[in-house]
C-alpha positions in Angstrom: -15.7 -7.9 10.7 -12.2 -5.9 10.9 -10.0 -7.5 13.0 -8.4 -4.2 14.6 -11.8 -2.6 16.1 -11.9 -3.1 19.9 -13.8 -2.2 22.3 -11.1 -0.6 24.8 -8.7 1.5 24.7 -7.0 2.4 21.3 -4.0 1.3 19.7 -0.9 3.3 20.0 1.1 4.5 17.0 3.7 2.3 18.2 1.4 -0.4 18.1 0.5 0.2 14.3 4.2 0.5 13.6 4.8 -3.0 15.2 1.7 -4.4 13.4 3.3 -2.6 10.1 6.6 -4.4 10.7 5.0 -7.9 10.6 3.0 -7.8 7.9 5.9 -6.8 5.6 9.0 -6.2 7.2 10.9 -4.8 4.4 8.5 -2.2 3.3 8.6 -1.3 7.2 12.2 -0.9 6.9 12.2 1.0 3.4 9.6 3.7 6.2 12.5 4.2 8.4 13.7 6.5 5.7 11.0 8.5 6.0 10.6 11.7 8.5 8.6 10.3 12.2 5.6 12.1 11.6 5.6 10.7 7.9 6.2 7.1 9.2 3.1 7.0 11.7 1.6 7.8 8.1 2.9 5.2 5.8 2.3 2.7 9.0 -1.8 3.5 9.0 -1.5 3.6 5.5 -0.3 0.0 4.9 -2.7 -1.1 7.3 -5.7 0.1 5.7 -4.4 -1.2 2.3 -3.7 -4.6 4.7 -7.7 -4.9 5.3 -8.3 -3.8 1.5 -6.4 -7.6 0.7 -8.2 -9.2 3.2 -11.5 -8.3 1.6 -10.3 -8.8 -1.8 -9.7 -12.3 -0.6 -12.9 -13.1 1.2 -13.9 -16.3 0.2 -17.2 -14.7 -0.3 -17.1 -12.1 -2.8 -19.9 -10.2 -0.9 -18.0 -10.1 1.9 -15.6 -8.5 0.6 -17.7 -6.2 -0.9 -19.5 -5.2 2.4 -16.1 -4.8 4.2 -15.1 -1.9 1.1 -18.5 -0.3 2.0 -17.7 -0.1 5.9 -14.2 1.3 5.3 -15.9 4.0 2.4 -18.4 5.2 5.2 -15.6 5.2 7.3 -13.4 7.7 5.5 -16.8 9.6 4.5 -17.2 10.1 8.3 -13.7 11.3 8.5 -14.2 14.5 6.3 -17.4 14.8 8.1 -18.4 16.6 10.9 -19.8 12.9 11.9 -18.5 11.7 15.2 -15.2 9.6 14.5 -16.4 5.2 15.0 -14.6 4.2 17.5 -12.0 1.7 16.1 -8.5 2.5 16.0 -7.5 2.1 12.7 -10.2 4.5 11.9 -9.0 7.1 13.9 -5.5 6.2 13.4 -6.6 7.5 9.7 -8.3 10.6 11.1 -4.9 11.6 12.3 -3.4 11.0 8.9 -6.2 13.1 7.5 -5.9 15.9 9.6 -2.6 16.6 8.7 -3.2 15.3 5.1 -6.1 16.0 4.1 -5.7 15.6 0.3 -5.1 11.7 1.2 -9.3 11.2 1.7 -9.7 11.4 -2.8 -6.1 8.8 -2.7 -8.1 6.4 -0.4 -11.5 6.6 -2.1 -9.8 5.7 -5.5 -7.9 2.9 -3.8 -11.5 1.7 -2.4 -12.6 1.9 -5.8 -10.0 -0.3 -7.6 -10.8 -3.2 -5.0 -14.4 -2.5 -5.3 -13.7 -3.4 -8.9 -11.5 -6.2 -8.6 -13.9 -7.7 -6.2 -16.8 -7.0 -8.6 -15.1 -9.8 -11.2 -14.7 -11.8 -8.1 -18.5 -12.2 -8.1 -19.0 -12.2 -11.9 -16.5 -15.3 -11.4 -14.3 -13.3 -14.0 -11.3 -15.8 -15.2 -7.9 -14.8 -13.8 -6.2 -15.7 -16.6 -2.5 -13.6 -17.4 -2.6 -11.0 -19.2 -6.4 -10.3 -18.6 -8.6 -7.4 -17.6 -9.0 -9.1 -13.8 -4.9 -9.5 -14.0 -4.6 -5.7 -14.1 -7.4 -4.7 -11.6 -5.5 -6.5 -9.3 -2.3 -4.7 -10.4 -4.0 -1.5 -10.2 -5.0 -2.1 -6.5 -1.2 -2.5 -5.3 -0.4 0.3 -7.6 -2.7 2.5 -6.2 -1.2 1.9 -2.5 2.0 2.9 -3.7 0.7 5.2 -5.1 -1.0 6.3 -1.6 2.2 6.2 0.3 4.2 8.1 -2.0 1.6 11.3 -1.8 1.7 11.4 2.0 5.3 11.9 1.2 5.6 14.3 -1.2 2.5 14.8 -3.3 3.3 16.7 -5.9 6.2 15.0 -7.1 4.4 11.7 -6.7 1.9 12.9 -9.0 4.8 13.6 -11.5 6.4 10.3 -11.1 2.7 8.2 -10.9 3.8 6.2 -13.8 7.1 4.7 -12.6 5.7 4.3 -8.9 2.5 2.1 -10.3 5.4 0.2 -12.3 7.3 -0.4 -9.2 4.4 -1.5 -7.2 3.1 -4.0 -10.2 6.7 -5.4 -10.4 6.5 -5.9 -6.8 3.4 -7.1 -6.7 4.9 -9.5 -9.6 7.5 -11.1 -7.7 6.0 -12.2 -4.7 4.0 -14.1 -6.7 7.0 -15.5 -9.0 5.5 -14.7 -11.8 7.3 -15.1 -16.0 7.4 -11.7 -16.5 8.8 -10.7 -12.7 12.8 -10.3 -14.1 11.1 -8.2 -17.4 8.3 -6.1 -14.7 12.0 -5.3 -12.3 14.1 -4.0 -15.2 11.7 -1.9 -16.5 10.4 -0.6 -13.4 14.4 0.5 -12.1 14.6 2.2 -15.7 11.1 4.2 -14.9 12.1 5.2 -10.9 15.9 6.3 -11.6 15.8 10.3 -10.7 12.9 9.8 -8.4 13.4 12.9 -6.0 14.7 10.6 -2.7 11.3 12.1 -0.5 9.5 9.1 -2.3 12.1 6.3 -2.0 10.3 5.1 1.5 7.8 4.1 -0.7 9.0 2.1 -3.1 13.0 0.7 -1.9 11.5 -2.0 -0.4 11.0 -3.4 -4.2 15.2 -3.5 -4.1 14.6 -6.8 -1.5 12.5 -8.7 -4.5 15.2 -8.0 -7.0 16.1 -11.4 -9.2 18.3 -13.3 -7.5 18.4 -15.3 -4.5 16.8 -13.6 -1.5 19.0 -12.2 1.0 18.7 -12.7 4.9 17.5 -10.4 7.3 20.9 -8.0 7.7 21.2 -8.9 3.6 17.3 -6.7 3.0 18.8 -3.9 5.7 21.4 -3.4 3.1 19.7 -3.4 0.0 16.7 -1.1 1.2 19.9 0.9 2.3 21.4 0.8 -0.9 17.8 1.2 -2.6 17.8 4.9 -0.6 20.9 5.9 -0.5 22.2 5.6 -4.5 18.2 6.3 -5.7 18.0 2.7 -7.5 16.7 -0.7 -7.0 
């Protein structure tokens, strides 16, 4: 059912880094900001919020739903004095949480806003724009941000909350190309400007999706550069 459960030995945090680098290479560059032990973090992190997608897009709703229920008994036996499954991911979480432990309430409320999108999946709930189903789904890439931003800093991520859900819908917004992307961008660099630069890992990656024509490989380098450096996407 998850794809990185096996059944020898466990992943390395340099394998979880190289797994966070292809799934979305300029978030994983927009991390190199970030302290090493920080990193490893936002690496298991965007993993676990990888699997969270892949439920949300089981073709069978149920699915889905049983996958959320496996990960939520995972995290349960986490903060447990339950023996650890043996999957790497898992563990590669219990390392998160033993240095983080605030993080286990962060990733039951992200379980929670799939759980709910995937709900209206099986209600066969419209995706219409603009919709109730439209912002569950915005609230489930928000809510990752969201994540990565408090194993940075969690206190001020709490302050800023608002502008980092903004900059993760707006994200969220342009990879799918929707009409209000350009309007989602503008008003998402207005909310982040002043963001204390410990929580830029999370979100510069958003400077790569600006409006625009996309840049190349050593084009993204610079503008999640830029993104950290001056404090604006």
């Amino acid at each position: 059912m998850i794809d990185t459960a096996v059944s020898g030995n466990l992943a390395s945090a340099e394998t979880f880094d190289a797994r966070f680098r292809r799934l979305d290479e300029a978030r994983w560059l927009a991390s190199r900001y970030a302290p090493a032990d920080a990193r490893r973090a936002l690496a298991a992190l965007a993993l676990f919020h990888h699997e969270l997608l892949r439920a949300l897009g089981a073709k069978e709703p149920m699915i889905g739903k049983i996958r959320i229920q496996w990960w939520r008994e995972t995290i349960e036996g986490l903060t447990s004095a339950a023996a650890a499954r043996r999957h790497d991911l898992s563990q590669e979480l219990g390392w998160v949480l033993s240095g983080r432990a605030f993080l286990a309430h962060d990733l039951h409320a992200l379980l929670d806003r799939f759980d709910e999108a995937l709900d209206d999946h099986l209600a066969g709930t419209d995706h219409a724009p603009g919709g109730a189903h439209e912002a569950r789904h915005h609230a489930c890439e928000a809510g990752a941000v969201y994540l990565a931003a408090r194993a940075l800093n969690a206190s001020a991520a709490e302050s800023w909350k608002d502008a980092l859900e903004a900059c993760a819908i707006a994200a969220l917004n342009a990879k799918a190309g929707l009409p209000d992307a350009p309007d989602r961008f503008r008003a998402a660099r207005r909310l982040i400007r002043g963001a204390p630069g410990d929580l830029w890992p999370a979100v510069a990656h958003l400077a790569t999706l600006r409006p625009g024509p996309a840049a190349g490989p050593l084009g993204q380098r610079l503008e999640v550069l830029s993104a950290v450096f001056w404090r604006r996407i």
